[in-house]
C-alpha positions as CSV (number, residue, x, y, z in Angstrom):
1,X,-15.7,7.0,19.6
2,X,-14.8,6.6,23.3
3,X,-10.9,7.1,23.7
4,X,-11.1,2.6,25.1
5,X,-12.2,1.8,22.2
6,X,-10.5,4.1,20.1
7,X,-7.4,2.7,22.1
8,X,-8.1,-0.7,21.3
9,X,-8.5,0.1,17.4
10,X,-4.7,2.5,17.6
11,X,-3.1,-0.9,18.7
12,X,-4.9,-3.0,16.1
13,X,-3.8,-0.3,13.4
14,X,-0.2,-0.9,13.9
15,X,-0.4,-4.6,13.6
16,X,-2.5,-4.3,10.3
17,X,-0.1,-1.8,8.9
18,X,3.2,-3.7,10.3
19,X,1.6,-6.7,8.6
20,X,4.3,-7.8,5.8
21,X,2.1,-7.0,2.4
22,X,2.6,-5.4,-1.5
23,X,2.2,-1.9,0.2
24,X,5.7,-2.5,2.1
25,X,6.8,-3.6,-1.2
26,X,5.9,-0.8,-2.7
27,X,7.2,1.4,-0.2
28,X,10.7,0.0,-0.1
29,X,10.8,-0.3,-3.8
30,X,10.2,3.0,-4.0
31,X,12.8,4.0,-1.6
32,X,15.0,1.8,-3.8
33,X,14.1,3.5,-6.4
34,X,14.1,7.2,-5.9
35,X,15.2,8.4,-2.6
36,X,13.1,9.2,0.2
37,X,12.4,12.7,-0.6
38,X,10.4,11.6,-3.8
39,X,9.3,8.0,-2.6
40,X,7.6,9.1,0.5
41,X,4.7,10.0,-2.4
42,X,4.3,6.5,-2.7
43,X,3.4,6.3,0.7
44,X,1.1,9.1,0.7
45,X,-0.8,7.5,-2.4
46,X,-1.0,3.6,-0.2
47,X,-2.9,6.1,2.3
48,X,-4.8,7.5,0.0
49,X,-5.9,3.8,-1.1
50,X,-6.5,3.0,2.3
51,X,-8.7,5.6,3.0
52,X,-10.6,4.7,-0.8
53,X,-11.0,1.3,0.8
54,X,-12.7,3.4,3.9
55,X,-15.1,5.2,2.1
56,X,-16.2,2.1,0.1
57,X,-17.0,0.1,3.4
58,X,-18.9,3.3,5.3
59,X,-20.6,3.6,1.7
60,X,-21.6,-0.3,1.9
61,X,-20.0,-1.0,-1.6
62,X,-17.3,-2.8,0.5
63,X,-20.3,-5.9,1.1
64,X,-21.2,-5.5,-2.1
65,X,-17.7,-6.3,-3.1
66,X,-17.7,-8.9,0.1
67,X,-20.9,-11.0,-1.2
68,X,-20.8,-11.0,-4.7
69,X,-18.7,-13.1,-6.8
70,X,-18.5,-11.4,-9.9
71,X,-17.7,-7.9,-8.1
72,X,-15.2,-9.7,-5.9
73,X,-13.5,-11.6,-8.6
74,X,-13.7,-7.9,-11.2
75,X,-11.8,-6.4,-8.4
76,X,-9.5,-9.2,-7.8
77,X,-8.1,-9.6,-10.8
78,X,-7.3,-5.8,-11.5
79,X,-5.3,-6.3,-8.8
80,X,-3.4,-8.8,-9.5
81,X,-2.8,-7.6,-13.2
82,X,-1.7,-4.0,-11.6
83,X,1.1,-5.7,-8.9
84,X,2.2,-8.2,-11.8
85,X,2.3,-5.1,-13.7
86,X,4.4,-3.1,-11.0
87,X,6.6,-6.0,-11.0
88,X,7.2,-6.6,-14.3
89,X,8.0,-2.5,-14.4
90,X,10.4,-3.0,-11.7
91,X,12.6,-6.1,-13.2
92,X,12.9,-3.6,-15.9
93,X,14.2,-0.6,-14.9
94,X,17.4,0.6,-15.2
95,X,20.1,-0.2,-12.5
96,X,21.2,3.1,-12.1
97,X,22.7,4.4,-8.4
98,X,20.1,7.0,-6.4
99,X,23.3,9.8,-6.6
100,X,22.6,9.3,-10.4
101,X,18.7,9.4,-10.2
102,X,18.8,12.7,-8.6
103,X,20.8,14.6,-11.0
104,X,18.7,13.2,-13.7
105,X,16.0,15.2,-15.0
106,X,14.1,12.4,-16.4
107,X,12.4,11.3,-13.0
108,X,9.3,9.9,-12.3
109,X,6.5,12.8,-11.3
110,X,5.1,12.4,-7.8
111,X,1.8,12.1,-8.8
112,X,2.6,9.4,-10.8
113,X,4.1,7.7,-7.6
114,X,0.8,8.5,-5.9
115,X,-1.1,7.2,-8.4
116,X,1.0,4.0,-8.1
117,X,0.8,3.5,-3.9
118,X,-3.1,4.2,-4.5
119,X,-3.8,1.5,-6.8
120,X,-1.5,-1.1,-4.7
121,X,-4.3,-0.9,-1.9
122,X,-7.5,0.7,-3.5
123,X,-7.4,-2.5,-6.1
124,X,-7.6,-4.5,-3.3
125,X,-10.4,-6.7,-2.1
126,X,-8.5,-8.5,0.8
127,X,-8.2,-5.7,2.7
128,X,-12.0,-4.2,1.9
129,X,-13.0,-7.9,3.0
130,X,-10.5,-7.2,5.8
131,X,-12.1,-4.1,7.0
132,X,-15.4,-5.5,7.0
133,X,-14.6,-7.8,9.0
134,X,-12.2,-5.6,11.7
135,X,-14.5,-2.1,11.5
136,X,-17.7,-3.1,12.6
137,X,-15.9,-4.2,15.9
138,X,-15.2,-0.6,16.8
139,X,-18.5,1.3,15.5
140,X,-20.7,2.3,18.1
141,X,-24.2,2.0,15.8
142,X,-26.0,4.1,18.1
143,X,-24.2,6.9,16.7
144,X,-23.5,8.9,13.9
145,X,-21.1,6.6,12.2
146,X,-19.4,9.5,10.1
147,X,-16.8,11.0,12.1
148,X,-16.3,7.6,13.5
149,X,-15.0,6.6,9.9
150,X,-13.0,9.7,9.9
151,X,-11.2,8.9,13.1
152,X,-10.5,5.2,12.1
153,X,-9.0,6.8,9.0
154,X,-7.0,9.2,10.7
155,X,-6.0,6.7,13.0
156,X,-5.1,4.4,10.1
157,X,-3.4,7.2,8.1
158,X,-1.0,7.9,10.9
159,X,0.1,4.2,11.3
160,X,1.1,3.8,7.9
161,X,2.3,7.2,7.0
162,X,5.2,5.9,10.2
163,X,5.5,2.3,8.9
164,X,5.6,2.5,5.2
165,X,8.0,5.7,5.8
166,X,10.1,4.0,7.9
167,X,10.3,1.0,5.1
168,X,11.4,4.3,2.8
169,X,13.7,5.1,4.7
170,X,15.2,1.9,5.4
171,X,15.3,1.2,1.4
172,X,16.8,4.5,0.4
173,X,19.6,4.8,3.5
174,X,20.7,1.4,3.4
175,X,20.2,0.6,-0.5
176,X,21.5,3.9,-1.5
177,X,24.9,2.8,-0.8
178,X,24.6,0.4,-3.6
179,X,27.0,1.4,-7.0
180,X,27.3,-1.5,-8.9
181,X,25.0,-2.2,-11.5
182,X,25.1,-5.5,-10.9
183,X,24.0,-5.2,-7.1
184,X,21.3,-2.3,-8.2
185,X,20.0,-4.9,-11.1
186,X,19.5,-8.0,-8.5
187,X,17.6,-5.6,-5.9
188,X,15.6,-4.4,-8.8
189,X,15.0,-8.5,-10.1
190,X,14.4,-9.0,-6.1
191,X,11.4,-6.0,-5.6
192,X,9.9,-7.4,-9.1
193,X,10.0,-10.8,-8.0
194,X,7.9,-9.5,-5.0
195,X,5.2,-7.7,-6.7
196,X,4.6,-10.7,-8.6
197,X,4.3,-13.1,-5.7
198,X,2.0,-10.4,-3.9
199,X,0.2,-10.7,-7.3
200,X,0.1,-14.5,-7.5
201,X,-0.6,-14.5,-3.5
202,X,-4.3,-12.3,-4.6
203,X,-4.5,-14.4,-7.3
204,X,-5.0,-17.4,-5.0
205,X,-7.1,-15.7,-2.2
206,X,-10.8,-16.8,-2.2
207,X,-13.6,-15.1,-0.6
């Protein structure tokens, strides 16, 4: 990939990973929910899903997905059951401070949080349809396309390992100053509420 185009493609990567979404959702609920240390696995796991989404496109099971209706709609749906699910999970859990969480042995294992960022954008069909359609602009088809999918997933990688981090950051530093129950049970309710609308937002996208 020439460095122009791969220029052209670095800008466009921050605007798709700045774009509000359920993986900045994710990411600041898990921020919310346990610190940055442990919730920057979240973020490694919405890469992760990214770069699933990658693989499917360069493999051509992202047109597949793209063109027919009952793959599209299979895909769809598990997604919007998993963020509904996410948000139902996160109206429910306890409103306990983050001082608290990290004395408390009982924590969530960061694998499970990877798990968890990778579904949030490998169950995704808006943004395989997405890279369909953004891609194929910056492919040169004259040559091997394979390490011009690696660089656009290193390039994507990096973008949203800083944005979703920073949206980490931003949940655990400002949020973690939150005691009251009360206050940690509305931001809780809030990041729920969220998931679902991401969910019911999916749920409403057509091809």
């Amino acid at each position: 990939m020439e460095f122009g185009v791969w220029l052209g493609f670095f800008a466009a990567s921050w605007a798709i990973s700045l774009s509000p979404g359920a993986g900045a959702v994710a990411a600041m609920s898990s921020g919310l929910n346990h610190g940055f240390g442990r919730g920057i696995y979240t973020t490694f796991g919405l890469i992760l899903g990214i770069l699933t989404q990658i693989v499917l496109v360069g493999l051509g099971l992202g047109a597949l997905i793209a063109t027919s209706a009952w793959a599209y709609a299979a895909v769809k749906w598990a997604g919007v059951a998993y963020l509904i699910y996410l948000g139902v999970q996160q109206w429910r859990a306890p409103a306990r401070p983050l001082v608290a969480q990290s004395a408390d042995k009982a924590v969530v294992r960061r694998r499970t949080l990877v798990l968890r960022g990778w579904g949030v954008n490998a169950v995704n069909p808006k943004g395989t349809v997405f890279l369909l359609a953004v891609v194929p602009q910056f492919l040169n088809l004259q040559q091997d396309l394979t390490p011009q999918y690696a660089v656009i997933g290193a390039t994507l990688s990096f973008t949203d390992l800083v944005v979703m981090s920073g949206y980490t950051l931003l949940a655990a530093r400002v949020l973690a100053a939150l005691r009251e129950p009360r206050q940690l049970r509305l931001l809780n309710r809030v990041f729920g509420s969220l998931f679902v609308a991401a969910g019911a937002l999916l749920a409403m996208v057509r091809r």
